[in-house]
N, C-alpha and C positions, 0 to 999 in steps of 0.2 A: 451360429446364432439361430439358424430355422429349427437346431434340432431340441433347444431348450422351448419353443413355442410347441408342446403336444397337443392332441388331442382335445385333451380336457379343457387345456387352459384358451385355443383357439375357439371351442364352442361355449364358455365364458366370455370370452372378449366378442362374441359376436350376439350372444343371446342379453347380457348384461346392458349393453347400451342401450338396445332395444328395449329392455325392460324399465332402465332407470331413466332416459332420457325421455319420457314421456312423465313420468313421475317430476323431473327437475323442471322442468319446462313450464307444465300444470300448476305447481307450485310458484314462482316466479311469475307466473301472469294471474294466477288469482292474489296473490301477496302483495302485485303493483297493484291492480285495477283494487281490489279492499282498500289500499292506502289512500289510492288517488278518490275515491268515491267519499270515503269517511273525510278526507283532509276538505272535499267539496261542498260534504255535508254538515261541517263545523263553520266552512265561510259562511252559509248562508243561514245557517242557526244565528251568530254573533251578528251576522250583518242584519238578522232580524229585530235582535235586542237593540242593536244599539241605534236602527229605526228609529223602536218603541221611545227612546229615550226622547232623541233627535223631538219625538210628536209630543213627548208629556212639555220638555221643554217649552215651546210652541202653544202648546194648551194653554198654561201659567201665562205666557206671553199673552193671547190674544185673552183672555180673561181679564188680565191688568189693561188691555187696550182696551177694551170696552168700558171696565173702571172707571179710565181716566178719562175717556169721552164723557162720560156721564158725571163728573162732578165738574168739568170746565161748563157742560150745560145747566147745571143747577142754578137756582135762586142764589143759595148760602153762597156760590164759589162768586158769583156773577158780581153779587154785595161785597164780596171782601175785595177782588181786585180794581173794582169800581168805586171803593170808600174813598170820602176825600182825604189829601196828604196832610200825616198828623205825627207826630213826635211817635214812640215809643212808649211814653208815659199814657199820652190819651189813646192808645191805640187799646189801652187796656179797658177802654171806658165804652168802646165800640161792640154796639152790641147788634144781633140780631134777634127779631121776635121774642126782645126783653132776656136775651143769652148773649154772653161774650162770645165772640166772633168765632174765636177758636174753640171754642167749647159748642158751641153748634157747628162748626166740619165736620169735629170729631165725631159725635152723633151720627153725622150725614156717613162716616170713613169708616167705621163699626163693622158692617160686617162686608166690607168692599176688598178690606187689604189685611196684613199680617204684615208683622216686622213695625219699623220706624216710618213714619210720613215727613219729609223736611220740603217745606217748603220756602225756598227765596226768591224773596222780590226786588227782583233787580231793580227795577225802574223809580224804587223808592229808597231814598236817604236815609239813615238811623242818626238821627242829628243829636242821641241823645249820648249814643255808645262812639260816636263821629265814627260811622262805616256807610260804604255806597251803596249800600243794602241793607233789606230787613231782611228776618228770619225768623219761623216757629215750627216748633215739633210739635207733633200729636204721637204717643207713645213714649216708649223706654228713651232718653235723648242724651245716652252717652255716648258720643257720636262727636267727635273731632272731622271740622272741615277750613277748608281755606280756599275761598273765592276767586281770588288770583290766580291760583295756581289751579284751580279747577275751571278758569277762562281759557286757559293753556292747554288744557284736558282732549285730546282728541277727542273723546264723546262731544265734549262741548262745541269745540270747531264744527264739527259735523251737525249738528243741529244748529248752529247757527248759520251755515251754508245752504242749506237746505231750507229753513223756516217751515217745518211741517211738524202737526203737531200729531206725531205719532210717537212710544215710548221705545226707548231703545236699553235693551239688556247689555251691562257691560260692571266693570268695575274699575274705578279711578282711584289711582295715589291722593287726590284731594281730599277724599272722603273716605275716616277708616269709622272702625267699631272699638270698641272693649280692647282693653290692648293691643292697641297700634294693627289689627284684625282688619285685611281689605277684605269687603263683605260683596255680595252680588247686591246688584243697585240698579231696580228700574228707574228712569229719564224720564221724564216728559214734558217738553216747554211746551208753552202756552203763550201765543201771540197773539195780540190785542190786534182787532179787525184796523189794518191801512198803517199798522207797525212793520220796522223792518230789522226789528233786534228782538231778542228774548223778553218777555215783560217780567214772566214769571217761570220759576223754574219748578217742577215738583219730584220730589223723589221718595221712590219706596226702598229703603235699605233694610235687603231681607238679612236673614238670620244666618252662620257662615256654612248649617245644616240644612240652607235652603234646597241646593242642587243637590247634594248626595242622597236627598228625600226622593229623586225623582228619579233612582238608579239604583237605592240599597236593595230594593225586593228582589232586582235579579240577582241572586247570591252569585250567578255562574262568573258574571264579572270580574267580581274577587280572584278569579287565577288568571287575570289579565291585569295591563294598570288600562284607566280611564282617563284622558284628559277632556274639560270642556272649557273652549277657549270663546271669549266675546268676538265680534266680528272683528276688533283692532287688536286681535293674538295675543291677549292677557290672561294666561293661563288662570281661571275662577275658580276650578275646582280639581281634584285630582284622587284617586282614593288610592293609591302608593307613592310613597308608604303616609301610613296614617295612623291615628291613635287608637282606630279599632283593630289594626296589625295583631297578630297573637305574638310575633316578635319582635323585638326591638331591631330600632334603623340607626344605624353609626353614621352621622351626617359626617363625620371626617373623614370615615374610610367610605361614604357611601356605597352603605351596604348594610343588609340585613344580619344578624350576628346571633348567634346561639350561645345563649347565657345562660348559668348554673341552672339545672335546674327546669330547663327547659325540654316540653319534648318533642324529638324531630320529626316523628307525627303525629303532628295536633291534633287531637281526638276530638276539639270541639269543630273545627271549619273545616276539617276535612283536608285541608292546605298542608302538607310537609314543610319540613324547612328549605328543602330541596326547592322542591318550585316555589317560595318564595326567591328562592337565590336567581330563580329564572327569571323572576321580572324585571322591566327598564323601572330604574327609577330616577333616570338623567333625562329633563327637558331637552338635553342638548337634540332628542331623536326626531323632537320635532320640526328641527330646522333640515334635516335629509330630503336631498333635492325630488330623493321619488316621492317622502311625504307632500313635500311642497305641491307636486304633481298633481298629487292626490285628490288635495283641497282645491287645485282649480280646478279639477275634472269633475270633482261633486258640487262646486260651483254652476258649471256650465250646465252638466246634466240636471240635475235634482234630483239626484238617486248615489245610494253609499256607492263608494271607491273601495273596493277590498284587493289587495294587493300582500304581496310576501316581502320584507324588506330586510336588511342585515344590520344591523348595527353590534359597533362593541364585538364582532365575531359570533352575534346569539340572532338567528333568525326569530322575524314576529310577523303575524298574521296581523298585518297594519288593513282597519277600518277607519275609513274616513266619508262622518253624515253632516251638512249643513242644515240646519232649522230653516223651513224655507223662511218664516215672519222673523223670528226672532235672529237670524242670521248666525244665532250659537254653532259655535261647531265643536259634533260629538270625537272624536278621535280615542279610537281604543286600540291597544299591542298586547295580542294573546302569543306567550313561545310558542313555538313551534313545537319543541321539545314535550313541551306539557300536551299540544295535542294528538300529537303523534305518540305516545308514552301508551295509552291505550290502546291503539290501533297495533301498534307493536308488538304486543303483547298476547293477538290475538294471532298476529301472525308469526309469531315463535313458537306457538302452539302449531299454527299449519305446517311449518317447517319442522317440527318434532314428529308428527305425526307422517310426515313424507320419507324423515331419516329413517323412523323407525318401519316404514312399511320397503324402503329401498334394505333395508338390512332384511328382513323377511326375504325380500327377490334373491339378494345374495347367498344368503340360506339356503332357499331352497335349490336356488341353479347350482350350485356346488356338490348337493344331495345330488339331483337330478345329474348334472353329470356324471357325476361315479357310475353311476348303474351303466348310462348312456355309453359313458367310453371303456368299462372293463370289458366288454368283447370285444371291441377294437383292439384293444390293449393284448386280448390272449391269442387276436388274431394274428398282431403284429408279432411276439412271440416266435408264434407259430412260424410262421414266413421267414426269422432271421436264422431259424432251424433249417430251415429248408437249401436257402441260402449258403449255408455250410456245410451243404450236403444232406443231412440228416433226414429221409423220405419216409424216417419210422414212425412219424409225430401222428398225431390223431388228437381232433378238440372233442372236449366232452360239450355236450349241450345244457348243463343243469342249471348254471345262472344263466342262463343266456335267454330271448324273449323275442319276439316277433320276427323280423324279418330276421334278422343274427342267429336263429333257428337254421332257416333254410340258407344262408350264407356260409355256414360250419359243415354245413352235408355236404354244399358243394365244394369246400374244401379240401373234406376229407378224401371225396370222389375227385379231385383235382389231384391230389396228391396220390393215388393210387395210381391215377392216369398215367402221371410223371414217372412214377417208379418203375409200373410195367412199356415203357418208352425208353426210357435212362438205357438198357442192355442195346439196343438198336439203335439207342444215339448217334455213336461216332460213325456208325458203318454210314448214317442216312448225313451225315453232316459231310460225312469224303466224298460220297456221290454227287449232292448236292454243289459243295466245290467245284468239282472237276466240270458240274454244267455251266457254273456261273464263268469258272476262268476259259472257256470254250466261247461263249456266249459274249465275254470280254474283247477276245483275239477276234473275233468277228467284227465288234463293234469297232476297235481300232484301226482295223484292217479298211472296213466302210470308211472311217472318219479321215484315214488319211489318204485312201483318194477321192474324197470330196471334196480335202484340202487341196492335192494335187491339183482336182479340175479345176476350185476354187480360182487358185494360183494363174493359171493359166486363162482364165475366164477374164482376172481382171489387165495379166500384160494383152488380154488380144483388145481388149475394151478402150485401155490405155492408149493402144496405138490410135485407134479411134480419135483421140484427142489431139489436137494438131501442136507438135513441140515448136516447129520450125516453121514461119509464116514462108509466105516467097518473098522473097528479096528483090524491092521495086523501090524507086524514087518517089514513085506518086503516092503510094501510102504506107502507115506507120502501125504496126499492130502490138498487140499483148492483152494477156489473158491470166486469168487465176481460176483453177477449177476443184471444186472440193467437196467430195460424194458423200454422204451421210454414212452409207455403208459400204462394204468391199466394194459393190458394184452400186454402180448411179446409173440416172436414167435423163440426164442432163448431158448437152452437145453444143457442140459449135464446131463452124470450119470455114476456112478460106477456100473461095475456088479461082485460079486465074483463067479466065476466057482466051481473053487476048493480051496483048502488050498492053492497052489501056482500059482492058474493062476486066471488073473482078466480082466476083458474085463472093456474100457475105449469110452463114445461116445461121440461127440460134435456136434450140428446141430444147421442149422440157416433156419427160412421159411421163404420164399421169401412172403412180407407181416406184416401186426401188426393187434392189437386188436383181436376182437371174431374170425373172419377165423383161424389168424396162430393162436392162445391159441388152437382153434379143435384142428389142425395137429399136434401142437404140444402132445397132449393129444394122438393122435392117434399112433404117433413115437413112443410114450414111451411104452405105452402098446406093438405095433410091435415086439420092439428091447430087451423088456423083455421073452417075447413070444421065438424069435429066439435065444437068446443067450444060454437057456435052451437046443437049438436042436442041436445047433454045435458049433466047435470052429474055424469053419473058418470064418474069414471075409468079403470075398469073399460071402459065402455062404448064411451068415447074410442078409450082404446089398442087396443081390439079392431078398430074399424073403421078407424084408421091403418095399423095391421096388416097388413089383408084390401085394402085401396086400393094399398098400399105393395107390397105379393109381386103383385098385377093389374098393377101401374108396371113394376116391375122383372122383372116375368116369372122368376122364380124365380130367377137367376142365381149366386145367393149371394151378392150383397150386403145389408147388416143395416145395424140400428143398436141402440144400447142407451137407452132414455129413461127419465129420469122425469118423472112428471105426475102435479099435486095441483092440487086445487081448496080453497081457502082462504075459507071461511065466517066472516067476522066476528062475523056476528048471532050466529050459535051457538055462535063461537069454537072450529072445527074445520077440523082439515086432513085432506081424504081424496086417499089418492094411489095411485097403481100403481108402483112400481119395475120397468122391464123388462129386467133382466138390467145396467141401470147400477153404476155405486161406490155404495157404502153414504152419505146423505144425512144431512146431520148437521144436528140440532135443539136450537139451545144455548139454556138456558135465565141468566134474569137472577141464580138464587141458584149457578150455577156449575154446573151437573147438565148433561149433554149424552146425548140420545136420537139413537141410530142408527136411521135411518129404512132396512133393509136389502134386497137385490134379492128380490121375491116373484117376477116372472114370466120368463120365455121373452124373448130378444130377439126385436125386430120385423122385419118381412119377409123371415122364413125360411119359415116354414110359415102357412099359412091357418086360417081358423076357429080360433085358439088362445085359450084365457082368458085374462085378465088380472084376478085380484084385486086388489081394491080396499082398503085399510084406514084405516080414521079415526082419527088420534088427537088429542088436546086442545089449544089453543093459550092462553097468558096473554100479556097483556103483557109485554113486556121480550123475547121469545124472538129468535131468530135464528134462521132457514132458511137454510144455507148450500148451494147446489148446486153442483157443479163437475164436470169432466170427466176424464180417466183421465189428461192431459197433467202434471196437478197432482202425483198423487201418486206417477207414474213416473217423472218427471223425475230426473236424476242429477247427482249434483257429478260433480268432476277424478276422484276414485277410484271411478267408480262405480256409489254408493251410493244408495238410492232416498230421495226424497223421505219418501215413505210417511205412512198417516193420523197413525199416531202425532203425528208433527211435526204436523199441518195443523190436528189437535185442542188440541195445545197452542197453536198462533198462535192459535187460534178464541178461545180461554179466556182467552188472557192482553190478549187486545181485544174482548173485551165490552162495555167501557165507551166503548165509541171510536164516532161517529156510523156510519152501514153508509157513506160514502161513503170514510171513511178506512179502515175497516176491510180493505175491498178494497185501499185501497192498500198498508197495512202485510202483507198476505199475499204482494201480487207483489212486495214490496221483499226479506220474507223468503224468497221461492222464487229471485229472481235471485240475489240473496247466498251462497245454498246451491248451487247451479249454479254459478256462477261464469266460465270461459269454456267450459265445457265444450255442444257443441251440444245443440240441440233433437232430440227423436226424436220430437214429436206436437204436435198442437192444443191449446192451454190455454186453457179457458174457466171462468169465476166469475162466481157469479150468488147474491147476497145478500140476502134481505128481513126487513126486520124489523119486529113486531107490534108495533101501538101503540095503537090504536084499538079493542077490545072493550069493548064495552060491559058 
């Protein structure tokens, strides 16, 4: 497999990424960031227009608000709802400033309003037509309504709940236009000062190209649809689809439809049939709970809600304005699709422009390699000649170029080298032999008596370690000892004094292999030596001490011990700690006494004290001694051994004879270890008190 990746194609695969992964990258973050910016800058374009709308609407509103203040405070209006109650017949006889009544409003309404004026008066009878009401138009008054059913009219509840005489935009089933046409329709009751019903109601029913008036100039709209709904969500106006469409709308298949004849793009609006096909033309989009969202966010704030929402599987660029006066609300769904169509467009141009300049890079690194690897190539050549012998080879220099210049000379001078060598060879390769296999028999010769002393270093060491305690009633021993390397620097021993006193020591040298094995060796002899001379402990370690820094001549080698002398008759343990672990004294009802370091480790300085301290022994106790291996030891993560643990094995084997006990402590130290290596010497040395009398 390595040998199909050459040259060539390995400084390809490393030059190429380099070259084109900056190129891909560049491309991909100016192609998001153009998308995401353009997609940012279309929200706030449409959320601008459809502001502007949101304000004309509102304009028209307060315009008709002030209208209709001003004809409730008029003379002419004041006279009409204030004329005394009179038939139908004589109402036509009512005149103002020698005018019929309604022939002077109309005057006064002239250049106030547009559309139809209808005004009814509730509060009065038509005893001629028998209805509970009058009514008269000023204007066009083909204009079907029904008062019943326009009492039922949420507009109406609302103004009647309310009793204020401001007018409200909306459009009601009660009242349509010109074929069966619900038209936009301003409100505005009029209540008589210390009334608490409608007296009078008046309405402007505009024309059904009222609202579209106030939204056709922005053409941009057209490649969105528009909804503008009253504040009780009756859809007034919509412009998709609509009969200024360039296509026809299939209300069965709802949907836009390309008919004979047609073409798909309309040269007059600019609109495809395409993106017609992309508009919503189902109200159902504005019952979606994020539109719903929408409209109470633009509620509460007072500023558009522009938001992305999905409907039908077709993403839209949903706006949503409430009219702050008029309470209209603008809702417009631009696709996505159609926004994004340009922005696309410009960024398949950036990506053409990336492919074709990444094919340029591969181009030329292809070129450039050739040149780059055929002197490698005549080098390699060169070499597999050589290789099979062949010392005749010589590269010419004529393609070759910079440094591959001076790499070919010295080739050639390589290979001259070689050849005037090659005759000398085997002579210089037998000589060489016969010093290496000379040089060999030496080293073996060395290595195996170092093994030998090895050998012998660790049974002298061994004996050192006590197999066989003395054999006494009064106490009970056992031990586990376990060197890190061939030789340790870890000890213990028993000494018998007398029939009832025993001296107990534990030491650790700071160190392993042949140093601590000496010191070790040296200890032993010492503390055999002094235990003969006295039974203090004190007195012992002092003169191990002072023996030990004369041995070692100061060098800085130590060790740490401890040593107790163990009095049965008296049933006391007197001992010195010298700088050793804290010695642990477990008694039978569960209590454990730390026996802790009082003195200076040994053979660093001379003439040093060693106190001595006694304390009590009963039956049942357990002396446990051990070495630093024990409670530093570490598992896989590791974590120390430590006393903690070593006092709880102590505790939970008390009951256990001392020869198992030791074994149940090394079963729970390997356990906890696990594979993880040794970093020291581990030694255990256990007695237990049986015998006081």
């Amino acid at each position: 497999m390595k040998k199909s990746f050459n040259t060539r194609i390995r400084i390809l695969l490393t030059v190429l990424p380099l070259a084109l992964v900056p190129i891909i990258v560049l491309t991909i973050y100016t192609g998001s960031s153009f998308y995401k910016r353009s997609l940012n800058q279309n929200k706030e374009f449409y959320r601008d227009i459809i502001s502007q709308v949101t304000t004309n609407v509102d304009f028209y509103y307060n315009q008709y608000a002030i209208s209709f203040a001003d004809i409730t405070q008029s003379s002419v209006f004041q006279k009409i709802v204030n004329r005394p109650e009179m038939t139908s017949i004589e109402d036509k006889s009512f005149t103002i400033d020698g005018k019929n009544y309604i022939l002077a409003l109309e005057e006064f309404l002239v250049s106030k309003f547009n559309g139809v004026f209808l005004m009814l008066e509730l509060g009065r009878k038509d005893t001629v037509n028998n209805r509970s009401y009058k009514h008269f138009f000023i204007g066009y008054s083909n204009i079907s309504f029904d008062v019943e059913k326009l009492k039922e009219d949420p507009v109406f509840l609302k103004m009647s709940e309310n009793l204020v005489m401001e007018p409200i935009l909306a459009t009601s089933e009660a009242i349509r236009g010109a074929k069966g046409i619900t038209q936009p329709i301003f409100f505005f009751p009029h209540i008589k000062e210390g009334s608490d019903k409608i007296d009078e109601l008046m309405l402007i029913i505009e024309t059904p190209t009222f609202l579209s008036s106030l939204y056709e100039k922005n053409v941009r709209l057209k490649f969105g649809t528009l909804y503008m709904l009253d504040q009780f969500g009756n859809v007034q106006e919509r412009n998709h689809p609509h009969v200024n469409d360039y296509y026809n709308f299939d209300k069965e298949r709802n949907c836009y439809v390309l008919e004979e004849g047609d073409d798909p793009d309309d040269p007059f609006e600019g609109m495809s049939f395409a993106e017609y096909r992309m508009l919503n033309v189902d109200e159902k989009i504005l019952q979606l709970p994020k539109v719903q969202e929408q409209i109470q966010i633009a509620e509460e704030d007072g500023e558009p809600s522009c938001e992305i929402v999905k409907f039908k599987g077709k993403k839209y660029l949903s706006i949503v304005s409430i009219a702050e006066n008029s309470l209209m609300r603008v809702i417009y769904f631009h696709p996505i699709r159609q926004l994004s169509a340009p922005i696309m467009r410009i960024i398949y141009i950036i990506m053409s422009v990336a492919i074709l300049i990444s094919v340029l890079v591969v181009v030329i690194s292809i070129i450039f390699s050739h040149f780059l690897t055929n002197p490698i190539k005549e080098l390699n050549i060169a070499t597999r000649k050589i290789c099979n012998g062949d010392y005749s080879i010589l590269l010419t220099t004529e393609e070759f170029f910079g440094e591959f210049i001076d790499l070919s000379d010295s080739f050639n001078h390589m290979v001259g080298t070689i050849s005037n060598y090659r005759e000398n060879m085997e002579k210089l390769v037998k000589n060489r032999t016969e010093e290496l296999n000379k040089n060999v028999e030496q080293l073996t010769e060395a290595n195996e008596q170092n093994r030998r002393e090895l050998a012998m270093a660790q049974r002298i060491q061994s004996s050192l370690v006590p197999k066989v305690f003395p054999e006494t009633r009064l106490l009970q021993f056992s031990s586990k000892y376990m060197p890190m390397e061939a030789l340790g620097g870890d000890l213990y021993d028993v000494y018998q004094i007398s029939d009832k006193v025993f001296s107990v020591m534990i030491l650790d040298v700071c160190g392993h292999g042949v140093p601590a094995a000496l010191i070790t060796t040296m200890a032993k002899i010492s503390f055999n030596t002094n235990t003969k001379k006295s039974k203090d402990p004190s007195e012992v370690v002092f003169n191990v001490n002072n023996e030990l820094y004369d041995s070692i001549n100061g060098n800085g080698d130590y060790f740490t011990a401890f040593y107790g002398v163990i009095d049965m008759e008296k049933g006391m343990l007197y001992y010195s700690n010298a700088g050793h672990n804290t010695i642990f004294l477990a008694h039978a009802d569960g209590t454990m006494d730390q026996l802790e370091n009082n003195g200076p480790v040994v053979g660093v300085v001379k003439d040093l004290e060693f106190p001595s301290v006694g304390h009590q022994l009963k039956n049942g106790d357990r002396l446990v001694l051990y070495t630093d291996g024990v409670i530093e030891a570490r598992d896989e993560q590791a974590a120390l051994y430590g006393e903690e643990r070593l006092m709880d094995i102590i505790s939970k084997n008390m009951n256990s004879e001392v020869k198992d006990f030791t074994e149940h402590v090394f079963t729970d130290l390997q356990a906890f270890c696990g594979n993880s290596p040794r970093c020291d010497d581990i030694a255990l040395f256990a007695v237990d008190i049986v015998g006081i009398e």
